[in-house]
C-alpha positions in Angstrom: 146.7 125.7 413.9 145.5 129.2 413.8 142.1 129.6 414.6 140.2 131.7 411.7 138.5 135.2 412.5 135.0 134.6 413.7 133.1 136.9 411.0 129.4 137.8 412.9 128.4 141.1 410.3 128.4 141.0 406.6 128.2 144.1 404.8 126.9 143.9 400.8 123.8 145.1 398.9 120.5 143.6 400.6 118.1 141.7 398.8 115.0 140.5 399.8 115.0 141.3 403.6 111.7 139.9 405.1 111.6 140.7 408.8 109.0 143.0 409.0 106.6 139.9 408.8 107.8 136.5 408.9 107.6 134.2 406.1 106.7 130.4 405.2 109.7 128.5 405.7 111.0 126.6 403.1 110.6 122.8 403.0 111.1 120.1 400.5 108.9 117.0 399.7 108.0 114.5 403.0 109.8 116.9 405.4 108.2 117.6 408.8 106.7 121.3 408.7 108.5 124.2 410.1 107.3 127.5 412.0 107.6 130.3 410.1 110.4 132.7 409.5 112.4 135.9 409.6 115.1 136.1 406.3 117.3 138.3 404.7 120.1 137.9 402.0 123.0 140.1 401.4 125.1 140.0 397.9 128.8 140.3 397.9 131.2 140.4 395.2 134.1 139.9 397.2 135.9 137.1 396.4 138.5 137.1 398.8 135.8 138.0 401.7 133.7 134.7 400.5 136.5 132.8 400.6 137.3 133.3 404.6 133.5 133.3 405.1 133.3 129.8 404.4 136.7 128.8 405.6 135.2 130.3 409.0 132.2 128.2 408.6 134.1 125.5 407.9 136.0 125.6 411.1 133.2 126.1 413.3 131.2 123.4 411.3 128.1 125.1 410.5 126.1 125.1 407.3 124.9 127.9 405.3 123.1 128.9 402.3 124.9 130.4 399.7 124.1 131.0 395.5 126.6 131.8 392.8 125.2 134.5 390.5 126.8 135.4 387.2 126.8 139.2 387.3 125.9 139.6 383.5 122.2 137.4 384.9 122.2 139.5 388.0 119.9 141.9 387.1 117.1 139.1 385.6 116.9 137.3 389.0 117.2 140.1 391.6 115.3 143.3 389.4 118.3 145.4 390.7 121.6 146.5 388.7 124.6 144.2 390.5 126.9 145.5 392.8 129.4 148.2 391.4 132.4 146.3 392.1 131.4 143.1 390.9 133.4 140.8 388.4 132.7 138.2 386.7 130.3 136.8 389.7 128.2 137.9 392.4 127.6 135.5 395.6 124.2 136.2 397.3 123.9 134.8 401.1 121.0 134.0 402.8 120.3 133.9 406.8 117.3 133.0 408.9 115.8 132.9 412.4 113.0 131.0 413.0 109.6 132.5 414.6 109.8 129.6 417.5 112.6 128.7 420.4 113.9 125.1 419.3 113.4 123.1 422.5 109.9 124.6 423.2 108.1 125.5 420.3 107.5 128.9 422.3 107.2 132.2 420.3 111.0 133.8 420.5 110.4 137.2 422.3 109.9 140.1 420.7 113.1 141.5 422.4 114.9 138.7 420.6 113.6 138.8 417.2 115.7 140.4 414.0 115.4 144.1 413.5 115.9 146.5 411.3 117.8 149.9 411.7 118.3 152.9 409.4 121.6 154.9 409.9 120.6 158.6 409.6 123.6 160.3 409.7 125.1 159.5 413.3 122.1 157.9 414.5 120.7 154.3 414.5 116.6 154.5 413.8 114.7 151.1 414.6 112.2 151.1 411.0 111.7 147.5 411.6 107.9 148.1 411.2 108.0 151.6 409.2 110.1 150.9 406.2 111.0 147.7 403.8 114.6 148.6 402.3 114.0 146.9 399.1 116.6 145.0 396.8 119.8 147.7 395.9 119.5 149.2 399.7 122.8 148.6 401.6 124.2 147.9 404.4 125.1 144.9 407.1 123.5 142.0 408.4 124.5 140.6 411.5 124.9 137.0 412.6 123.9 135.3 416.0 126.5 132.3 416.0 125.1 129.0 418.4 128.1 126.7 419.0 127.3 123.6 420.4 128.7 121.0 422.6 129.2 118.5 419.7 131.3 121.5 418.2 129.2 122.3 415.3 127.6 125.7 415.0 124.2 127.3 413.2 124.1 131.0 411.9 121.1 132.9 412.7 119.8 136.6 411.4 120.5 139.0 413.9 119.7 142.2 412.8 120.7 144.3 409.6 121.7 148.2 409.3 120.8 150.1 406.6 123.5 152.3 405.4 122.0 153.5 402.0 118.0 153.3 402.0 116.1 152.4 398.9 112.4 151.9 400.1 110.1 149.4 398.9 106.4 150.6 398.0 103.9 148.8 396.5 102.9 149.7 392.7 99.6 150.6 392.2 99.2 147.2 390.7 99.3 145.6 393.8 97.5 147.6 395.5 94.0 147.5 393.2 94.6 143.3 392.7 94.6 143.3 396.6 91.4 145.8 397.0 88.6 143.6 396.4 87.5 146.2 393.4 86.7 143.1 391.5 83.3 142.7 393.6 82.0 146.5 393.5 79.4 145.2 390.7 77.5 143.0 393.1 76.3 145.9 395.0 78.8 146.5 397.9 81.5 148.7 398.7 84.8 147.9 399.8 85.5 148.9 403.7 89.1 149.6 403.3 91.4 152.7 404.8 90.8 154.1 401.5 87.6 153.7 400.9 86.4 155.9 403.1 87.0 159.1 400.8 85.1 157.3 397.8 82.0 156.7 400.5 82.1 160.4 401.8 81.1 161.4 397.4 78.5 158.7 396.9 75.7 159.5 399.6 73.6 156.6 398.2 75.9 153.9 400.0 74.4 152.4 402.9 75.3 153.9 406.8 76.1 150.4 407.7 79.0 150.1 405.0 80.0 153.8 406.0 80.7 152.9 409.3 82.7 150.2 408.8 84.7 151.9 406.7 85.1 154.3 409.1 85.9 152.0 411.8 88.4 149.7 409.7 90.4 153.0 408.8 90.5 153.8 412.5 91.7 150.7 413.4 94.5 151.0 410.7 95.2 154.2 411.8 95.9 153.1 415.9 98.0 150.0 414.5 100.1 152.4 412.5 100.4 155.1 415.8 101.5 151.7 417.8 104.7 151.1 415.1 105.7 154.7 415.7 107.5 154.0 418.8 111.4 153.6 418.0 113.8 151.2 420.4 116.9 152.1 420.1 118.4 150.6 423.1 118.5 147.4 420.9 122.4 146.9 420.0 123.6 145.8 416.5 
């Protein structure tokens, strides 16, 4: 019998890739409670490409998470238009890697853990920590395949390469729900990166919440200088 192709990068329209932080991990009712996770799903309206995807998996006996979308209800779930060449349905998969080795429960290394890169013409940028490509960006995600001795297999996120950029940013909605403006009518002022402007115009705040102001906008500023650094030595 003729083996079947092993298939370790899927190319498709991202959605939802959440590596820049880690995530809960889902569970269902009674189960034992997981560390969390790195994710990322890809949509594909190949047909044919499906198809030896999961005769691949099949062969190497290793589960996977997959959804059937209609393309007309596309847009409702994912907030994006579907992919250009879909037909009648689009099939969204989705990969993990958890935050902790199996057999220790040890944090994987950060050399190990998925990553994000932007091709920029001929080159490969790491913007695992500077950008989110948000849903509609595409590219590749690529798989770490474990086969064990039992001759099953498991399919973990590797890393994922950009190849058209559409950058998430928060709306300004999110951004005031999350600024603690809500409480400015007790009397105090919000210490955030931003606040400092709004502290420099009213002279009748307090020192004490000027400088800490000042001092949480530094500190934002020196983790963002730290994120700068690119690594691209890390293969795809």
């Amino acid at each position: 019998m003729q083996e079947t192709k092993e298939i370790n990068k899927i190319p498709g329209m991202l959605l939802y890739v959440q590596v820049q932080k880690p995530v809960k991990a889902y569970m269902t009712a009674g189960e034992d409670p997981k560390p969390d996770e790195w994710k990322a799903s890809i949509a594909i309206a190949d047909e044919d490409f499906i198809d030896s995807f999961e005769e691949f998996a099949s062969e190497v006996g290793a589960k996977y998470s997959i959804k059937k979308v209609k393309t007309a209800s596309f847009e409702e779930y994912y907030k994006v238009a579907p992919p250009e060449d879909a037909g009648k349905n689009v099939w969204v998969l989705t990969f993990r890697k958890s935050t902790e080795l199996g057999k220790t429960g040890k944090p994987v290394p950060d050399l190990y853990r998925p990553r994000v890169f932007e091709k920029i013409g001929k080159t490969m940028v790491d913007v695992t920590n500077t950008k989110l490509p948000a849903n509609g960006s595409k590219g590749i995600i690529s798989l770490e395949i474990f086969h064990r001795k039992n001759g099953t297999a498991s399919f973990y996120l590797k890393n994922i390469l950009v190849t058209s950029m559409i950058e998430y940013t928060k709306s300004d909605s999110d951004t005031e729900y999350h600024s603690g403006a809500e409480f400015e009518d007790e009397g105090v002022v919000v210490a955030n990166a931003t606040a400092d402007s709004k502290l420099k115009e009213d002279k009748s705040v307090a020192p004490a919440a000027k400088k800490a102001a000042k001092e949480v906008a530094k500190k934002v500023q020196e983790e963002t200088d730290e994120t700068d650094d690119i690594d691209e030595e890390v293969p795809f």
